[in-house]
N, C-alpha and C positions, 0 to 999 in steps of 0.2 A: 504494500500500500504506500501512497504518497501522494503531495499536493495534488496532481494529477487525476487522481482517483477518485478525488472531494464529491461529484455532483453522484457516482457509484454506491459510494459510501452513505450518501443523505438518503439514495433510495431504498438503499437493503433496511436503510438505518427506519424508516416511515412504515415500511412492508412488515419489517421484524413487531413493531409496535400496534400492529394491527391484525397481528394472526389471533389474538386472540387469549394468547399464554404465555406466561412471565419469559422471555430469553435472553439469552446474555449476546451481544455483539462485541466482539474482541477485534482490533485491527493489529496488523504486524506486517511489517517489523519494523523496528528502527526508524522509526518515525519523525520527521520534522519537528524539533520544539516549537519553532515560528508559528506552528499550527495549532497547538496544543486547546486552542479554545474552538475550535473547530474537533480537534474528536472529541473533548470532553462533551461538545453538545448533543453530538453522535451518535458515540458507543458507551461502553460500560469499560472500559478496559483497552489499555494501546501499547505495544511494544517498547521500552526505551532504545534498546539497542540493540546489536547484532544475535546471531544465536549464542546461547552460553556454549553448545557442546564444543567439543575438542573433536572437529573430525580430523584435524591433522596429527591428531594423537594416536588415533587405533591404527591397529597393526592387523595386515593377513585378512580384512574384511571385517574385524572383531565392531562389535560397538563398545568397547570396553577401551582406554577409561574415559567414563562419561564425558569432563570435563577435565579441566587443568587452573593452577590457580591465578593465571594471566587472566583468564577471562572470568574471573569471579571477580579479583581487583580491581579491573575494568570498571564494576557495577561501581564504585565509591563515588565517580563522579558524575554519574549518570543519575545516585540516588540525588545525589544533593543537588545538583541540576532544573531536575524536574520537579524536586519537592514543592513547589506553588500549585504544582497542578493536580496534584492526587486529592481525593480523598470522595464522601458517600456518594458523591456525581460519577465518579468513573477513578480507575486506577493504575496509577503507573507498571507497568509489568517490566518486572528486569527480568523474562523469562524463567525456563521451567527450574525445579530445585532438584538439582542432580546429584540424590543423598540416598542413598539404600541398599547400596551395593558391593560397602565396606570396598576394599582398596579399588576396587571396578569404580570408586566415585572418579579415583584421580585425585583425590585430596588428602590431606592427613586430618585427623580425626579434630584439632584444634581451626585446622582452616572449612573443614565442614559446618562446623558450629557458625564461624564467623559469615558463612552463607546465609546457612538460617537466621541469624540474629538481623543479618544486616534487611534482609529480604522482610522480615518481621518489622522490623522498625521503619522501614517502609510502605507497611502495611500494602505489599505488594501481593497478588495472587500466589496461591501456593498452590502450585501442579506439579506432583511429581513426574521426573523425569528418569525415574531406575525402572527396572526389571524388580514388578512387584509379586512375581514369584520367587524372587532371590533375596526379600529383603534378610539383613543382617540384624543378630539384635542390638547390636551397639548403635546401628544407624536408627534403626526401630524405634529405641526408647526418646533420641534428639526427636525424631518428625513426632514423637508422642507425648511432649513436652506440654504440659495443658499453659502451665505459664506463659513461656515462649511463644505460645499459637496465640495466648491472647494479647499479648504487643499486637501481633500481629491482626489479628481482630478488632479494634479499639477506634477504629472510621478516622484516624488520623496519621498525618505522613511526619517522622520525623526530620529535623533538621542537623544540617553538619554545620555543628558549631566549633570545630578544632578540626585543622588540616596539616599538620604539622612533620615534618620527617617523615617517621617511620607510626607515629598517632593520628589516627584519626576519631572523633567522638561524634556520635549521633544522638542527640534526644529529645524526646516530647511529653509532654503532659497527657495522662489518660482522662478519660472523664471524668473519675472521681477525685481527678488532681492527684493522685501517684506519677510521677516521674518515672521514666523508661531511660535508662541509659547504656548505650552501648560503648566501648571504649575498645577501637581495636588494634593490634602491634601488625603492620604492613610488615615487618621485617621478618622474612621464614625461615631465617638461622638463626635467631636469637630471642634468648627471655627479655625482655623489658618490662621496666618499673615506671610507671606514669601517676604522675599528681595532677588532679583537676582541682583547681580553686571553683568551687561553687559558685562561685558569684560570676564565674564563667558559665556558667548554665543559668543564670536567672533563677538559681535559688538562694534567699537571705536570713536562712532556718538551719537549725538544726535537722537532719533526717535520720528514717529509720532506715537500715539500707538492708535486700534480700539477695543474694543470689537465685539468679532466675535458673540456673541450670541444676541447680541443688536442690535449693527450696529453702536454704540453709540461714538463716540472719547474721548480719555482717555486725550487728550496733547501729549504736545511733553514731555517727559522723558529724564533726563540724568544721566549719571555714575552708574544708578540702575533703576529696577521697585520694588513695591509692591504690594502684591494682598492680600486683606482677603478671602478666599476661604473656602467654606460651606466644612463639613462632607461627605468625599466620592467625593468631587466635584473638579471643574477644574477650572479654570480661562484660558481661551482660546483666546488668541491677536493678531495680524497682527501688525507687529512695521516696519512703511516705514522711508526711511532718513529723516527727520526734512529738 
């Protein structure tokens, strides 16, 4: 799809609305930002960017591995990009989540998370993209993450408020005013330790802070957090008011 295709796109878009039952209208791929208020009025949903898979990765015909983590990293600027335009009108798609396959992902287990997280905090569609007779249970329990799903549930896009080196930080307010934070190390050979001044986030409170991967309570936090965060990985939080 593209500018091109606009007067196509308003017909399917008119027909679909009048069959008579709820349907979803998805456009793809890689779609024009310039446009964005044209498929928001649209459709339900629009590609941001290229495909995630790795077809220059399988070997011998295989579709295995899914993905690579070039094209997952790719998505940081694509989420923060488009984040004006997502949310209950229609939704940014950074493509399918290529998680289920244990090492057939192509990712290592901290950079798969940081997919999920980031793709949640973007409250982007969640399509799995494995072989869902092979899922793994390591992969199994992340896409079964009730917490994790509901970031990503919560009808709103988060923001990239730190772009920095090898950190990047996304977060947004839920409805009930919990804060969504994701904190993730771009760097896939090393641990990194990152301090976020709160007050870089727009919060002037003490919080309570959770591990969203855990379930685990962190304490309450003030004037900062800290995270040690794995290679490729995320440290992913819920901070309620203290």
């Amino acid at each position: 799809m593209g500018t091109w295709d606009i007067p196509d796109i308003r017909a399917w878009s008119q027909a679909l609305r009048q069959a008579g039952r709820p349907m979803i209208l998805e456009l793809s791929s890689n779609l024009a930002r310039s446009d964005a208020a044209q498929w928001s009025a649209l459709a339900a949903g629009w590609r941001t960017g290229p495909d995630i898979e790795c077809y220059a990765c399988e070997a011998n015909g295989s579709s295995y591995p899914l993905t690579d983590w070039a094209n997952v990293a790719a998505r940081f600027n694509a989420v923060a990009a488009w984040q004006p335009h997502g949310g209950p009108h229609g939704w940014n798609d950074e493509d399918s989540v290529e998680i289920g396959n244990g090492a057939g992902d192509g990712l290592t287990m901290p950079e798969r998370q940081t997919m999920l997280a980031l793709w949640s905090l973007a409250g982007a569609p969640l399509i799995l993209g494995a072989d869902l007779t092979h899922l793994t249970p390591a992969d199994r329990t992340l896409l079964e993450n009730q917490a994790v799903l509901a970031v990503d549930q919560d009808r709103t896009a988060a923001d990239r408020v730190l772009d920095a080196g090898r950190e990047q930080v996304f977060a947004k307010i839920g409805p009930n005013g919990t804060w969504f934070i994701g904190i993730f190390n771009t760097d896939t050979a090393s641990w990194r330790t990152f301090r976020i001044p709160l007050s870089q986030l727009g919060i002037d409170r003490p919080i309570r802070v959770t591990d969203l991967w855990t379930g685990r309570s962190l304490g309450v936090q003030r004037g900062s957090y800290t995270a040690d965060v794995a290679p490729g990985g995320v440290t992913l939080i819920s901070a309620a008011p203290a």
